[in-house]
N, C-alpha and C positions, 0 to 999 in steps of 0.2 A: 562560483563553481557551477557548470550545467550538470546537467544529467545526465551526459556523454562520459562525464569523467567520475561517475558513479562506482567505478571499481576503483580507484583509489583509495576513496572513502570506506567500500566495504575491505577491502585486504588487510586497510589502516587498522582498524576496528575486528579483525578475523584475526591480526596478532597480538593486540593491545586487550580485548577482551572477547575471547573466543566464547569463554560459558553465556556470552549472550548475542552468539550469534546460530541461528537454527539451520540456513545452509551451508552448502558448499561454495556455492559460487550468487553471485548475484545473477538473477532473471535474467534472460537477453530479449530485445527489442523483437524478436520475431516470437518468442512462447508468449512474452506479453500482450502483442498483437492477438496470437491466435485465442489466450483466454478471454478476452474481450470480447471477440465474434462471438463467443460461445454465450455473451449475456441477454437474456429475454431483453429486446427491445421493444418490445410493442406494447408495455407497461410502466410505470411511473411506482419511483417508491426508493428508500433508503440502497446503497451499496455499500457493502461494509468488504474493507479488503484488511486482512488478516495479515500481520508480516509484513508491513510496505517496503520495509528494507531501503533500500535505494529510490525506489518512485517509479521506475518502469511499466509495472502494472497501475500504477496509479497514473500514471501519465497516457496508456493506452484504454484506459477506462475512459478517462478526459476526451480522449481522440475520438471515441468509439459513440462519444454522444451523453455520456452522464453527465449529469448537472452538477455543477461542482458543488453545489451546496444539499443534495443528495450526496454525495461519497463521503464514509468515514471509514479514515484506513487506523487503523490500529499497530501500532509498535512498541518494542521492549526496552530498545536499543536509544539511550537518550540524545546519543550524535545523529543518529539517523533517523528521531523525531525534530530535533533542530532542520535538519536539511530539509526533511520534508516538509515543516513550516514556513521555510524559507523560500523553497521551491513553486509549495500550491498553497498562498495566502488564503485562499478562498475556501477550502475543503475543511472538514474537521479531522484534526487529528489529535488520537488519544493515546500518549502514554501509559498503555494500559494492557492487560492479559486480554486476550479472548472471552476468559469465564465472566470480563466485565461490562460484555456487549449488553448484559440485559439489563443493566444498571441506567441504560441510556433511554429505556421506554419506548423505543421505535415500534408504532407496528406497525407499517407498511415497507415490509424490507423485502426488494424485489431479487436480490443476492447477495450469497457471501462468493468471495473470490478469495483465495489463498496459494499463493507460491510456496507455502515451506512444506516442504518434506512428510 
């Protein structure tokens, strides 16, 4: 499955188990683009994305110049931490709340980035 077909996956999962899903829709390739722009580039240091949901945002962070092995994207949702390990071998991703970001000991975190609501 690409990344293209990213909303099958979320709709699948937005019927099957709605209480864990936090949007409405999956991110579109152009908000993802544009959060990206938005990341301090001229620094070095962890990205933590909040919600990966489908990977869009993680996939335009990727685009946008992050080191794959700086981004840790965070998710609730355990089909769409499969896909995302599937998708970005390389990144860290953590089945995990948010409140458990500081559990990871980073301290050089140059952004957090989040699509959910």
């Amino acid at each position: 499955m690409s990344l293209q077909s990213g909303l099958p996956l979320f709709l699948g999962q937005l019927i099957r188990s709605p209480h864990k899903i936090s949007a409405i829709a999956p991110s579109s390739a152009a908000l993802a683009r544009r959060m990206a722009q938005e990341l301090p580039m001229d620094r070095s240091g962890a990205v933590i994305e909040l919600g990966a949901g489908t990977g869009k945002i993680t996939q335009a962070l990727l685009d946008a110049g992050v080191a794959a092995q700086d981004l840790h994207a965070f998710e609730l949702n355990q089909e769409f931490v499969e896909s995302l390990r599937d998708h970005f071998p390389c990144i860290h991703v953590h089945h995990a709340k948010a409140q458990d970001m500081g559990a990871l000991g980073l301290t050089n975190v140059r952004a957090v980035v989040s699509g959910l609501p």
